[in-house]
CHARMM internal coordinates of N, CA and C (Angstrom, degrees):
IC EDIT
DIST 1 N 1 CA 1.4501
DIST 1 CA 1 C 1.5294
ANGL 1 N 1 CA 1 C 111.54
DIST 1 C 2 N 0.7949
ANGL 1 CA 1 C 2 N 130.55
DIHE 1 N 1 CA 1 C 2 N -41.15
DIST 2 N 2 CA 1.8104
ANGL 1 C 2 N 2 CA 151.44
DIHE 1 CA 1 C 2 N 2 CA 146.30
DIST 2 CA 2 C 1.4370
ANGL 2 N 2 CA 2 C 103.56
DIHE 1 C 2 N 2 CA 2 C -16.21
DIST 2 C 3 N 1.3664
ANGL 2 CA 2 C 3 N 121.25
DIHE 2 N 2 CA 2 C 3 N -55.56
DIST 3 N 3 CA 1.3397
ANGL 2 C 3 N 3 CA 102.03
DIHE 2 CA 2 C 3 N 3 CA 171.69
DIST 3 CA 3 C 1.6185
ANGL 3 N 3 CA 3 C 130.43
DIHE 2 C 3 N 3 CA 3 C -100.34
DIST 3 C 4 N 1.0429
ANGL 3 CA 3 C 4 N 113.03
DIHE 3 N 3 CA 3 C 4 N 24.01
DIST 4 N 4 CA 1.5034
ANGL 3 C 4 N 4 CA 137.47
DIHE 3 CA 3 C 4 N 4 CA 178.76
DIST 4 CA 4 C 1.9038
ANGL 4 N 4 CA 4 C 98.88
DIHE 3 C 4 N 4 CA 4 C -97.93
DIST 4 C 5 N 0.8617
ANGL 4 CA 4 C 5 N 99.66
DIHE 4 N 4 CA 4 C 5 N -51.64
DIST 5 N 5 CA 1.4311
ANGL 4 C 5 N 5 CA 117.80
DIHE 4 CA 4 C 5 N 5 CA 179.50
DIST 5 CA 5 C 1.8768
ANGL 5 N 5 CA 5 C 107.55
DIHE 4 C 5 N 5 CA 5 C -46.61
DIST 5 C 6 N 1.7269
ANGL 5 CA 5 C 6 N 83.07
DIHE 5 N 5 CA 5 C 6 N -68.25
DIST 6 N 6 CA 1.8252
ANGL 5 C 6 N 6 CA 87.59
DIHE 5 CA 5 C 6 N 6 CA -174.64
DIST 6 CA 6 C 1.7197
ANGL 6 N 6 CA 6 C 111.15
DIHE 5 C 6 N 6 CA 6 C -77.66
DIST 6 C 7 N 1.1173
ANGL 6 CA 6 C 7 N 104.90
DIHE 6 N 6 CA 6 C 7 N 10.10
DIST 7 N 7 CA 1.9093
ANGL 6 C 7 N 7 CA 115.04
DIHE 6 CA 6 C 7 N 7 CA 175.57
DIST 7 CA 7 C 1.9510
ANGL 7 N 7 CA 7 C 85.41
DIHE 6 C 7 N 7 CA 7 C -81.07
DIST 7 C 8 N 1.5214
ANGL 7 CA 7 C 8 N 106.19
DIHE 7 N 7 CA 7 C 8 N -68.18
DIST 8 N 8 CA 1.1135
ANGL 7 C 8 N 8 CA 120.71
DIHE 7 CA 7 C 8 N 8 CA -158.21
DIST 8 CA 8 C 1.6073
ANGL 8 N 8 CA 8 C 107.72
DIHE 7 C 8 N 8 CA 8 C -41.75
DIST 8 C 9 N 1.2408
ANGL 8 CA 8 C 9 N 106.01
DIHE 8 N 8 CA 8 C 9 N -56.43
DIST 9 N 9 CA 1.6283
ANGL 8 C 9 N 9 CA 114.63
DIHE 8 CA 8 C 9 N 9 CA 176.59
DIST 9 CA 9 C 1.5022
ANGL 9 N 9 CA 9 C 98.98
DIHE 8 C 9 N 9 CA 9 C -74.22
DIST 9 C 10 N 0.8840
ANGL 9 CA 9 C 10 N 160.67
DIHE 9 N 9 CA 9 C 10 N -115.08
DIST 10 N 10 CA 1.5173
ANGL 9 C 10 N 10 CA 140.76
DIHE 9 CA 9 C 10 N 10 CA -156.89
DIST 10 CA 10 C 1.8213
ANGL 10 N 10 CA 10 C 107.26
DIHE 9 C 10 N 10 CA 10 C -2.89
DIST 10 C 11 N 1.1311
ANGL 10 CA 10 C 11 N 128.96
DIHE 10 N 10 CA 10 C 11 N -61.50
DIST 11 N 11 CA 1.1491
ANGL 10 C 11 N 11 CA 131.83
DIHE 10 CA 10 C 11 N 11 CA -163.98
DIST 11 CA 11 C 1.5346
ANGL 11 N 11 CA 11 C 104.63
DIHE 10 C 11 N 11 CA 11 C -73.04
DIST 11 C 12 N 1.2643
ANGL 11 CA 11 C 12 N 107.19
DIHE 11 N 11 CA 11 C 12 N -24.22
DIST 12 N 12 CA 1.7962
ANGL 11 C 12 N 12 CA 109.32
DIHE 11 CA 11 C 12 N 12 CA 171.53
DIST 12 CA 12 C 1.6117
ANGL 12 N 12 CA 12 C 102.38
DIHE 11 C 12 N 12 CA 12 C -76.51
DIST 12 C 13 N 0.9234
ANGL 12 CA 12 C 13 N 117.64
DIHE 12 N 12 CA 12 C 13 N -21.46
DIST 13 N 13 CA 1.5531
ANGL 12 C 13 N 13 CA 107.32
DIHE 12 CA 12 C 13 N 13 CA -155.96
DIST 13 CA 13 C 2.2023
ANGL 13 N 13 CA 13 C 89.15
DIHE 12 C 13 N 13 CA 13 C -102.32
DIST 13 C 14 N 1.3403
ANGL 13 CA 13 C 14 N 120.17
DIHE 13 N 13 CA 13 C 14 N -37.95
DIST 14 N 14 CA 1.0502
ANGL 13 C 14 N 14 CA 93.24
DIHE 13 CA 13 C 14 N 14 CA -176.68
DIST 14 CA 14 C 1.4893
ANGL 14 N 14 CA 14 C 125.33
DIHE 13 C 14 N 14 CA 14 C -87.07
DIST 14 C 15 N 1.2050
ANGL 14 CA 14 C 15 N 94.87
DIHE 14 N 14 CA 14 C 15 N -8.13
DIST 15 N 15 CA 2.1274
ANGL 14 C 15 N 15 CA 121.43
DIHE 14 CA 14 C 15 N 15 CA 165.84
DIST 15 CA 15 C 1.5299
ANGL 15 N 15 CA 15 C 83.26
DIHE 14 C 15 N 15 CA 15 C -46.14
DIST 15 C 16 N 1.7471
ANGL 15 CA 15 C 16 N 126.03
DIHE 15 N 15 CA 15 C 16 N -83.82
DIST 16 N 16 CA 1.0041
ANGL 15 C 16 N 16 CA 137.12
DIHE 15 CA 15 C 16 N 16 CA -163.91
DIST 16 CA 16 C 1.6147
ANGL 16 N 16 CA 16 C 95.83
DIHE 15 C 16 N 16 CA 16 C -24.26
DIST 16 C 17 N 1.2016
ANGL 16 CA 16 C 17 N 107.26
DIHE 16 N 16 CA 16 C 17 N -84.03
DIST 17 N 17 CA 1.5466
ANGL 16 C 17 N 17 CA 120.97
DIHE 16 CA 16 C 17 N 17 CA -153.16
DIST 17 CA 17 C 1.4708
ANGL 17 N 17 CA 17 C 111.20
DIHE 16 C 17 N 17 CA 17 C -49.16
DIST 17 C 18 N 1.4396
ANGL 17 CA 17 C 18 N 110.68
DIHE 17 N 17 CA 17 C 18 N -28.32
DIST 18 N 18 CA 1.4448
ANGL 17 C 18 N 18 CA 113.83
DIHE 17 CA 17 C 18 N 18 CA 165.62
DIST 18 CA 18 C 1.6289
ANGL 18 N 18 CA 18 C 128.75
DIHE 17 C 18 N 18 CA 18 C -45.09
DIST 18 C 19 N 1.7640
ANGL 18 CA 18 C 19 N 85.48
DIHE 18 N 18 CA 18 C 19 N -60.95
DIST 19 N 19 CA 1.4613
ANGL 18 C 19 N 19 CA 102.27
DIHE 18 CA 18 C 19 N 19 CA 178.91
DIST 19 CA 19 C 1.3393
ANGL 19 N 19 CA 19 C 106.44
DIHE 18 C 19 N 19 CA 19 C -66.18
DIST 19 C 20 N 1.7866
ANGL 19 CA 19 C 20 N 137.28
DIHE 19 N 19 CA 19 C 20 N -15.70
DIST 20 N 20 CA 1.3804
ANGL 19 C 20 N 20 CA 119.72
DIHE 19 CA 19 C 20 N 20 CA -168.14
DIST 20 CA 20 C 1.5290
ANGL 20 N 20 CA 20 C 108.26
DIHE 19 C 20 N 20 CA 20 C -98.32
DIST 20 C 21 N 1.9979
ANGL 20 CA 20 C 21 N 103.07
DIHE 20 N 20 CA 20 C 21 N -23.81
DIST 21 N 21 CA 1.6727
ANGL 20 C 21 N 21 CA 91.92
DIHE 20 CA 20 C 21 N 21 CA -169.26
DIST 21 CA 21 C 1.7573
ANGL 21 N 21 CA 21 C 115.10
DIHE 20 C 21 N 21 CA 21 C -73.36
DIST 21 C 22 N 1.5156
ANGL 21 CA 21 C 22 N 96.08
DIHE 21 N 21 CA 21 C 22 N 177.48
DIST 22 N 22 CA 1.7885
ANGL 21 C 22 N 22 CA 92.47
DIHE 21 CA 21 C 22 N 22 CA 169.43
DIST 22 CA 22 C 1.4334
ANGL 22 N 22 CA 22 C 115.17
DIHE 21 C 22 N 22 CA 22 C -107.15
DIST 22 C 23 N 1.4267
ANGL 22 CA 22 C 23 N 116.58
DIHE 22 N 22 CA 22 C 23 N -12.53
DIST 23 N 23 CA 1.3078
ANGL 22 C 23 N 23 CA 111.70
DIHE 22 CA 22 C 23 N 23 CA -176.57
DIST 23 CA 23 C 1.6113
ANGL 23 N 23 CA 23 C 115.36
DIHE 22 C 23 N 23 CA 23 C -91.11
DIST 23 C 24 N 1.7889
ANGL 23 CA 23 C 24 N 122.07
DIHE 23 N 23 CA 23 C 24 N 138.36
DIST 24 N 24 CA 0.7624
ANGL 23 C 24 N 24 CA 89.15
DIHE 23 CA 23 C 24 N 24 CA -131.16
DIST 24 CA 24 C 1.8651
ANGL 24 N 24 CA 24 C 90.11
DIHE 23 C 24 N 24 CA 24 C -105.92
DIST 24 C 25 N 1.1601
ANGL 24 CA 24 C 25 N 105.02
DIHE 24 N 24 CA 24 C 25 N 35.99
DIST 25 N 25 CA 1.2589
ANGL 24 C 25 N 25 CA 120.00
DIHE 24 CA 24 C 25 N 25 CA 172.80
DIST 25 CA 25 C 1.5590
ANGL 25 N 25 CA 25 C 119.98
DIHE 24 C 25 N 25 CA 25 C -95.92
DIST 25 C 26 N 1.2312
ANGL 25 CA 25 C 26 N 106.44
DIHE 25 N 25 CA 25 C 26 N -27.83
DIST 26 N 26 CA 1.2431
ANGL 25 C 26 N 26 CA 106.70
DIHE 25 CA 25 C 26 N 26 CA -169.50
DIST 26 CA 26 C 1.9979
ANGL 26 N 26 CA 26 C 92.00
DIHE 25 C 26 N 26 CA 26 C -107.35
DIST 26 C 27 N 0.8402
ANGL 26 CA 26 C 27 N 128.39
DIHE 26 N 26 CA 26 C 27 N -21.66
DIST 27 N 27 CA 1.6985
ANGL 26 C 27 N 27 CA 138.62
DIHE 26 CA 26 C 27 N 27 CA 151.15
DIST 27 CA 27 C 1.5940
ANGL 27 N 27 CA 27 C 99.50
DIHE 26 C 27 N 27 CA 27 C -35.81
DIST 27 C 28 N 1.6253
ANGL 27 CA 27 C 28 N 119.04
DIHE 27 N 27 CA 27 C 28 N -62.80
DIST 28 N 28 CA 1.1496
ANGL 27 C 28 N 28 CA 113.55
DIHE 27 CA 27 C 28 N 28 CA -156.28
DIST 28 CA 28 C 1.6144
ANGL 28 N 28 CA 28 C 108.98
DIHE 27 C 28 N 28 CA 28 C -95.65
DIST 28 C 29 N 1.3881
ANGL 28 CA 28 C 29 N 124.04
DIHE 28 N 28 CA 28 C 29 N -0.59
DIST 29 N 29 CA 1.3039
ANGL 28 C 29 N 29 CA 122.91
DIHE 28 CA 28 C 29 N 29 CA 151.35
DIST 29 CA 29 C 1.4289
ANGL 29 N 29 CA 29 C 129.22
DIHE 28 C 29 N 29 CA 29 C -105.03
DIST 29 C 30 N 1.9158
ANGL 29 CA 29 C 30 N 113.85
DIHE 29 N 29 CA 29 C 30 N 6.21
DIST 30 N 30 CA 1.6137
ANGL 29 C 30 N 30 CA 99.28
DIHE 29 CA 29 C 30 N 30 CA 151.12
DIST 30 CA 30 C 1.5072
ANGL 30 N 30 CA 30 C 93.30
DIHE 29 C 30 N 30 CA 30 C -85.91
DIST 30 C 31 N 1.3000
ANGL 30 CA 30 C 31 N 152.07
DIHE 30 N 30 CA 30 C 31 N -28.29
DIST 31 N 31 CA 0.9255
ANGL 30 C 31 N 31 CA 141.85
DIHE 30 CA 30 C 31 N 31 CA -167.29
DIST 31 CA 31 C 2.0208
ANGL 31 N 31 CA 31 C 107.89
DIHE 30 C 31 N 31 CA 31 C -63.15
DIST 31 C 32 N 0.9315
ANGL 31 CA 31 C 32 N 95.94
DIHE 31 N 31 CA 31 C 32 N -31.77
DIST 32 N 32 CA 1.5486
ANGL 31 C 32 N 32 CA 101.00
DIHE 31 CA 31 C 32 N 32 CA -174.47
DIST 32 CA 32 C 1.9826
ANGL 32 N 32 CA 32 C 105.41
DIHE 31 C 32 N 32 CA 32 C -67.90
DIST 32 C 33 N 1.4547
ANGL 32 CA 32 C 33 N 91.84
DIHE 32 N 32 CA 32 C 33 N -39.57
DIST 33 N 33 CA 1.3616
ANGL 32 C 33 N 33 CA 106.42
DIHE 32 CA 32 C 33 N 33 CA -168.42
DIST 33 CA 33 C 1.0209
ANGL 33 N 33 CA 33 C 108.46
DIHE 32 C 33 N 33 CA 33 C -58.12
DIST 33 C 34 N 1.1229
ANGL 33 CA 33 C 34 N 121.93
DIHE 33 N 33 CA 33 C 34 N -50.34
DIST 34 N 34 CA 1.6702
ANGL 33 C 34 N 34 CA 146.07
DIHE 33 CA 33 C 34 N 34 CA -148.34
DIST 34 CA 34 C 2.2257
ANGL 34 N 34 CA 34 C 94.13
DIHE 33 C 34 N 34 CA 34 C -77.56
DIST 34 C 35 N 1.3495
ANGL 34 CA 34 C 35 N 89.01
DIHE 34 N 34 CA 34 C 35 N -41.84
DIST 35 N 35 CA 1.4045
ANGL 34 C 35 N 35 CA 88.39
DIHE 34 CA 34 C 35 N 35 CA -166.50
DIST 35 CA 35 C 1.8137
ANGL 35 N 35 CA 35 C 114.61
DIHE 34 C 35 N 35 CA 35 C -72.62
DIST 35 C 36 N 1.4026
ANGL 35 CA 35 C 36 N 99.91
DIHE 35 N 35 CA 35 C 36 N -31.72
DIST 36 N 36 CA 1.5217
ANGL 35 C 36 N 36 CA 119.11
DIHE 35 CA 35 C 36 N 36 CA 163.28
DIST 36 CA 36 C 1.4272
ANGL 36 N 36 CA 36 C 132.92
DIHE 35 C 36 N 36 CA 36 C -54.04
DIST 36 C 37 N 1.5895
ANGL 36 CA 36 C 37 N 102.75
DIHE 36 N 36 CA 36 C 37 N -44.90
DIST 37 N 37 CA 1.8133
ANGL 36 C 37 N 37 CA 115.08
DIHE 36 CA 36 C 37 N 37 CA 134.70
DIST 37 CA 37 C 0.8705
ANGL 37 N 37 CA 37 C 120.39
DIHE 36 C 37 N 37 CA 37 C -5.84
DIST 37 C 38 N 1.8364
ANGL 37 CA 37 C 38 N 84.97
DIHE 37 N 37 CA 37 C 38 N -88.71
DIST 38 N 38 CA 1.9737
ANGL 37 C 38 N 38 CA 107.02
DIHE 37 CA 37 C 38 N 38 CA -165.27
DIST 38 CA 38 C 1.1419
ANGL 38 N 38 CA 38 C 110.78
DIHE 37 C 38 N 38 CA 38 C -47.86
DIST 38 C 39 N 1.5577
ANGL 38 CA 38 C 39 N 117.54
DIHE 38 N 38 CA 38 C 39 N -49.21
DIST 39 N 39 CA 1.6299
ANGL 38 C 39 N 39 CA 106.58
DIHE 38 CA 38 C 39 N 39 CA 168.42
DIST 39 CA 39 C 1.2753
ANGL 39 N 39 CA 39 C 146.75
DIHE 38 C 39 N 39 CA 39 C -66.60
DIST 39 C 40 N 1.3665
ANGL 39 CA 39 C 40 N 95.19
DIHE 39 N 39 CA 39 C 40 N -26.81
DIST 40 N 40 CA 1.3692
ANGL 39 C 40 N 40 CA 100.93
DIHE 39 CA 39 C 40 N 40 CA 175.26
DIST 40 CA 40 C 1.6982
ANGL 40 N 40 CA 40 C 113.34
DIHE 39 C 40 N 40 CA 40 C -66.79
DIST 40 C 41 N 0.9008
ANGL 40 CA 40 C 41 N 119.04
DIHE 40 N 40 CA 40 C 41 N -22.95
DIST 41 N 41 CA 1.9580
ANGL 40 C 41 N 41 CA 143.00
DIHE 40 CA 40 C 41 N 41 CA -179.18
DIST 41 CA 41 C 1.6996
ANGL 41 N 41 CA 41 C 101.91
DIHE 40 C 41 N 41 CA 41 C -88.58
DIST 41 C 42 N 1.0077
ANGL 41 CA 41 C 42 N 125.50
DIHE 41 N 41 CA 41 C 42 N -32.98
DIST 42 N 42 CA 1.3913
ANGL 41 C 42 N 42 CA 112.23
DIHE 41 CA 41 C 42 N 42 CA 157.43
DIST 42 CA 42 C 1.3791
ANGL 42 N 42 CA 42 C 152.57
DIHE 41 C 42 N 42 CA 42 C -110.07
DIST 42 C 43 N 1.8711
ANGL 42 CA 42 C 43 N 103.73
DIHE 42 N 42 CA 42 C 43 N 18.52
DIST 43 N 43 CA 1.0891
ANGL 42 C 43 N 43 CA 140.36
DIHE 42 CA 42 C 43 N 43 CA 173.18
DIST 43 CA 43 C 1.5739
ANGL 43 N 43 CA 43 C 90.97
DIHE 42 C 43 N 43 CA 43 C -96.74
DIST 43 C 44 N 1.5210
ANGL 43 CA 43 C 44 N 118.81
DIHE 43 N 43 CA 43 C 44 N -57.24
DIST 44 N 44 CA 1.5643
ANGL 43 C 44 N 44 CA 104.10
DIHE 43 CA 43 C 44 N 44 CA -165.14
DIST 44 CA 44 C 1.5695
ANGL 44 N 44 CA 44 C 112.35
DIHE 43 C 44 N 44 CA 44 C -74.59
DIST 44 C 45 N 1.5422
ANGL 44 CA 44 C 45 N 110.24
DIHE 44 N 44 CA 44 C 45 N -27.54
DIST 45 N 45 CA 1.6244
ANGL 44 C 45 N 45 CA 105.30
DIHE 44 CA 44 C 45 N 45 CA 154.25
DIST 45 CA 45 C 1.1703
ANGL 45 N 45 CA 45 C 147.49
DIHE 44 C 45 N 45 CA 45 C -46.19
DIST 45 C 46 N 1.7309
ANGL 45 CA 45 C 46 N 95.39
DIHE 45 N 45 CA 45 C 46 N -39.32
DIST 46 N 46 CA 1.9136
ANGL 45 C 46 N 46 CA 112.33
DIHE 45 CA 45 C 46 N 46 CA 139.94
DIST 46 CA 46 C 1.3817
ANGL 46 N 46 CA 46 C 131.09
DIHE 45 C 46 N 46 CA 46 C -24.68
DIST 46 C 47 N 1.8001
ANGL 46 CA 46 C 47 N 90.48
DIHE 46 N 46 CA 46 C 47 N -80.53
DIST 47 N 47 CA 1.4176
ANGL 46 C 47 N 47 CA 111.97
DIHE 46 CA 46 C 47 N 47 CA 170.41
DIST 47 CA 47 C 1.9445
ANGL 47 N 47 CA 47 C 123.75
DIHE 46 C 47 N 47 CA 47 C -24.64
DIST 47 C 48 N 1.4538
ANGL 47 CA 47 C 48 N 87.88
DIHE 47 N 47 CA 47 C 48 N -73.86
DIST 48 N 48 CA 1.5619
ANGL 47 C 48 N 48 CA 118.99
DIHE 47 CA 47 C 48 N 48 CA 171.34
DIST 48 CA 48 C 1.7449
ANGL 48 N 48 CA 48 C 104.63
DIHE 47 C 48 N 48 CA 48 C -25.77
DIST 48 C 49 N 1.3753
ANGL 48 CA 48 C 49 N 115.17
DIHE 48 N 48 CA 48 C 49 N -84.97
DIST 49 N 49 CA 1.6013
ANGL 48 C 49 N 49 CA 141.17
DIHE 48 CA 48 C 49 N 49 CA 146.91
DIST 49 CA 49 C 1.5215
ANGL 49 N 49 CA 49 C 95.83
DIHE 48 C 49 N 49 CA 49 C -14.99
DIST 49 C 50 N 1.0416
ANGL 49 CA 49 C 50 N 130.13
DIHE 49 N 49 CA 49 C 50 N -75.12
DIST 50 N 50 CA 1.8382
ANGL 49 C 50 N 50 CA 103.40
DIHE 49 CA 49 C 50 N 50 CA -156.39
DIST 50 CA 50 C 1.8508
ANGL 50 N 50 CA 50 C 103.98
DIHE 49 C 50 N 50 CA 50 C -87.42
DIST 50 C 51 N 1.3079
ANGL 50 CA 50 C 51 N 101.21
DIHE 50 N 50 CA 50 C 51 N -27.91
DIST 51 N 51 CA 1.6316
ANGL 50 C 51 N 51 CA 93.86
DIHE 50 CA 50 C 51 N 51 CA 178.20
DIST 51 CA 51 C 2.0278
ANGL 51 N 51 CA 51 C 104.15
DIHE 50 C 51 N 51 CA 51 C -69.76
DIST 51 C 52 N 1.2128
ANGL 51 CA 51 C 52 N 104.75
DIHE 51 N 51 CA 51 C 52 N -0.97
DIST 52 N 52 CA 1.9609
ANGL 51 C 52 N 52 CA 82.85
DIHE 51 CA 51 C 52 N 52 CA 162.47
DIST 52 CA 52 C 1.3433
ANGL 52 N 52 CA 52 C 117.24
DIHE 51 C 52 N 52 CA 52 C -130.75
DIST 52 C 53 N 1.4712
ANGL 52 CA 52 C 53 N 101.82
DIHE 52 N 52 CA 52 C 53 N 1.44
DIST 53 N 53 CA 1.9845
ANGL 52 C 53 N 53 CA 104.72
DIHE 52 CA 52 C 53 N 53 CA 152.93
DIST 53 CA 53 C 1.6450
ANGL 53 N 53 CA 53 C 103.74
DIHE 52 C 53 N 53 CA 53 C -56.45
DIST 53 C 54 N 1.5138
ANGL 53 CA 53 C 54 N 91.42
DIHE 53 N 53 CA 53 C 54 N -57.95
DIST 54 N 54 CA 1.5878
ANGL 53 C 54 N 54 CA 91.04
DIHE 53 CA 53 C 54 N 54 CA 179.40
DIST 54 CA 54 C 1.3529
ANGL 54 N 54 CA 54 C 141.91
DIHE 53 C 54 N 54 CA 54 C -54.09
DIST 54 C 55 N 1.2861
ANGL 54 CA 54 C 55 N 95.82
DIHE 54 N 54 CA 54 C 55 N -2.24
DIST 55 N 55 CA 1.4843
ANGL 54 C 55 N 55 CA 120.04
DIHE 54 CA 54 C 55 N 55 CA -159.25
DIST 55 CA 55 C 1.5997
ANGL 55 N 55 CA 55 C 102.52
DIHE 54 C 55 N 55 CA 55 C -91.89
DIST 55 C 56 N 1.5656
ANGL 55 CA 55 C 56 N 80.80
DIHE 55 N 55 CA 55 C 56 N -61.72
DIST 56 N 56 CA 2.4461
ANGL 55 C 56 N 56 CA 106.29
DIHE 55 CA 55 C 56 N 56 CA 169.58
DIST 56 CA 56 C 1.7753
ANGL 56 N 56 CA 56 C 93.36
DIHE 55 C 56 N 56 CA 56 C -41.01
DIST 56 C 57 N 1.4631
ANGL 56 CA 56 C 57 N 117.11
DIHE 56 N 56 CA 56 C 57 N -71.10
DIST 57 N 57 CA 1.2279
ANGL 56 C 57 N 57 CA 132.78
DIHE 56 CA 56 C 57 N 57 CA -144.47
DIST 57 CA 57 C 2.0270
ANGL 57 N 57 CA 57 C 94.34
DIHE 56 C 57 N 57 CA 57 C -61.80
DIST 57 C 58 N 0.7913
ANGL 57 CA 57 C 58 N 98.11
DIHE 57 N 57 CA 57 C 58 N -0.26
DIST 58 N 58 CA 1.4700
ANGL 57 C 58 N 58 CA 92.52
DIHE 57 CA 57 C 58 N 58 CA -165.91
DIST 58 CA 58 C 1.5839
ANGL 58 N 58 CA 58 C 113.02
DIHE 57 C 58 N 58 CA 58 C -105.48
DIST 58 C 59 N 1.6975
ANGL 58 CA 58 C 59 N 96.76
DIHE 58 N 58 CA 58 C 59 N -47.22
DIST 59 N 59 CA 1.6829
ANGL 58 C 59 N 59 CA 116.60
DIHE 58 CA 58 C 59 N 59 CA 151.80
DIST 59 CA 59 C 1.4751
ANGL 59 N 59 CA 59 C 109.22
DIHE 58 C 59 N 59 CA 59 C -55.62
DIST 59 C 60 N 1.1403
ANGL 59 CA 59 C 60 N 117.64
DIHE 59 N 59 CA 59 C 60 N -53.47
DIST 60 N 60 CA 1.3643
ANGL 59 C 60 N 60 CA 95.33
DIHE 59 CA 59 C 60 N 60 CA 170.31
DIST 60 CA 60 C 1.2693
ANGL 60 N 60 CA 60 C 144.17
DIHE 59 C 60 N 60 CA 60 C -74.00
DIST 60 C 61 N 1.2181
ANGL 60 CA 60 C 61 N 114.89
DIHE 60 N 60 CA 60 C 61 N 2.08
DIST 61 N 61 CA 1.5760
ANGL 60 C 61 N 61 CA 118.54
DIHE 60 CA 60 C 61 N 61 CA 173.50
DIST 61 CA 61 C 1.6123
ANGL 61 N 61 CA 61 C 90.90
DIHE 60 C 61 N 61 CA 61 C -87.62
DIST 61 C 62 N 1.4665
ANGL 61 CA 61 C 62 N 103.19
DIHE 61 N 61 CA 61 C 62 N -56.21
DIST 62 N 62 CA 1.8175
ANGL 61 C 62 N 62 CA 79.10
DIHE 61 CA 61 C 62 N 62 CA -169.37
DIST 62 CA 62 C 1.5064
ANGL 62 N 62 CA 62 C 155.56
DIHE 61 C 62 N 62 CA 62 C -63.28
DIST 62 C 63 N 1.9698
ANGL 62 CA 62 C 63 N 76.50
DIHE 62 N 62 CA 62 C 63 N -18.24
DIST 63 N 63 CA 2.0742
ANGL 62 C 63 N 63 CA 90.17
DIHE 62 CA 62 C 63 N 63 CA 155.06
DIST 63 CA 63 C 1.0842
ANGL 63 N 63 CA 63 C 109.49
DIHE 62 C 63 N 63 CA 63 C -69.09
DIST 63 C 64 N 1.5001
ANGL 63 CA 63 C 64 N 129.35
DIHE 63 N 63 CA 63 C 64 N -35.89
DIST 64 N 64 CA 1.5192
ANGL 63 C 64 N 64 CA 116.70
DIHE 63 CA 63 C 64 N 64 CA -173.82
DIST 64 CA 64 C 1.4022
ANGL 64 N 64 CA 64 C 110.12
DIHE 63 C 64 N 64 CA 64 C -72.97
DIST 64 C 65 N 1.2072
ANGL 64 CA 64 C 65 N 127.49
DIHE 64 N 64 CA 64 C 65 N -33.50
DIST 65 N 65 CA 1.6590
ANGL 64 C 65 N 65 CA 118.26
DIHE 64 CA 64 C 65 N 65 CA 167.11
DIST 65 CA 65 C 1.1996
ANGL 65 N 65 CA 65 C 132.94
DIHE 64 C 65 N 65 CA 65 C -35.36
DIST 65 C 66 N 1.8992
ANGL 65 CA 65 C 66 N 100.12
DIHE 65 N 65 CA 65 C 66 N -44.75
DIST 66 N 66 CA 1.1806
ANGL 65 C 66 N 66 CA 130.27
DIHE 65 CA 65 C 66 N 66 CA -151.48
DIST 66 CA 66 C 1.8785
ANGL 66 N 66 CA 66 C 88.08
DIHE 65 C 66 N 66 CA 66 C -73.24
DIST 66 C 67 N 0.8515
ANGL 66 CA 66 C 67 N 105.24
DIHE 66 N 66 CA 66 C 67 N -60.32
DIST 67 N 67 CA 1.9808
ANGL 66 C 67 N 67 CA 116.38
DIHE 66 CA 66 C 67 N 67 CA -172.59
DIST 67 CA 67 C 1.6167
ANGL 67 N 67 CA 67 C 87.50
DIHE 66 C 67 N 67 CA 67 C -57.88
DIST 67 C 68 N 1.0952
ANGL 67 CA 67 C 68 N 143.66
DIHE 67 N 67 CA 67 C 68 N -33.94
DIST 68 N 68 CA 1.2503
ANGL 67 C 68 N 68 CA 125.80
DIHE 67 CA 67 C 68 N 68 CA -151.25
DIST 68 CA 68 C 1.7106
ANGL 68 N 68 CA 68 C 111.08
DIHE 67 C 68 N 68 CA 68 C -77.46
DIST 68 C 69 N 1.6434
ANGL 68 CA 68 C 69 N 114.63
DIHE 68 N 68 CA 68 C 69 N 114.06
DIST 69 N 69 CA 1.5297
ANGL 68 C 69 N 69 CA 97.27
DIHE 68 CA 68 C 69 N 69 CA -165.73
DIST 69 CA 69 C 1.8822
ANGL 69 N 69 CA 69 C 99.31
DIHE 68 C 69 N 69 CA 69 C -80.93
DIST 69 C 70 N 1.3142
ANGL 69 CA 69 C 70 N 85.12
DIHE 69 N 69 CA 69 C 70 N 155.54
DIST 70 N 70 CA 1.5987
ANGL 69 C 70 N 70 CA 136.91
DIHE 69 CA 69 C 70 N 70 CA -156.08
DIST 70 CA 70 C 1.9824
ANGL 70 N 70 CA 70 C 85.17
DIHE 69 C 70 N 70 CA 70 C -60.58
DIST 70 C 71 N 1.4381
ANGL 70 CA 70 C 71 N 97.48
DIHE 70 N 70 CA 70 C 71 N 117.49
DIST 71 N 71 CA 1.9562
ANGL 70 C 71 N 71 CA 105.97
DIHE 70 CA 70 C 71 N 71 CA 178.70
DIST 71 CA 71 C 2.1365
ANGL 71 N 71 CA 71 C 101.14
DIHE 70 C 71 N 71 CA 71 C -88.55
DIST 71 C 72 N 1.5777
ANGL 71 CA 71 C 72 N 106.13
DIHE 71 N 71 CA 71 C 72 N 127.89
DIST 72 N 72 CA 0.8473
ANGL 71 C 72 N 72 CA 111.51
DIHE 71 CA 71 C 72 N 72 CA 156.33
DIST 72 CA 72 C 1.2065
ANGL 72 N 72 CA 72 C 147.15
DIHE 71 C 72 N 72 CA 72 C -126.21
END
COOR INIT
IC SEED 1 N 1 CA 1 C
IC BUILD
């Protein structure tokens, strides 16, 4: 979560700089930046999210094994 976080603030801070500069070149590449952030912070929030479904889903098969009596 730590690095979702410091995605998040990078992308706040170059949003900022967008909205503060005047040129309008360098406007439209913190703006680019900022948006690359955001994604990058909600792809790895993704990430994060399915690697501990997967995590449950995995614990849970093996308690359920565990109860499952033994086929002979």
């Amino acid at each position: 979560m730590r690095i979702v976080a410091e995605y998040l603030r990078k992308a706040a801070k170059f949003d900022e700089w967008a909205r503060a500069s005047s040129e309008p070149i360098l406007k439209e590449n913190c703006a680019d930046l900022a948006d690359c952030y955001q994604c990058l912070a909600s792809k790895r929030q993704w990430l994060l999210e399915r690697a501990r479904s997967s995590r449950n889903c995995r614990k849970r098969r093996r308690r359920l094994s565990a109860l499952r009596p033994l086929r002979r």
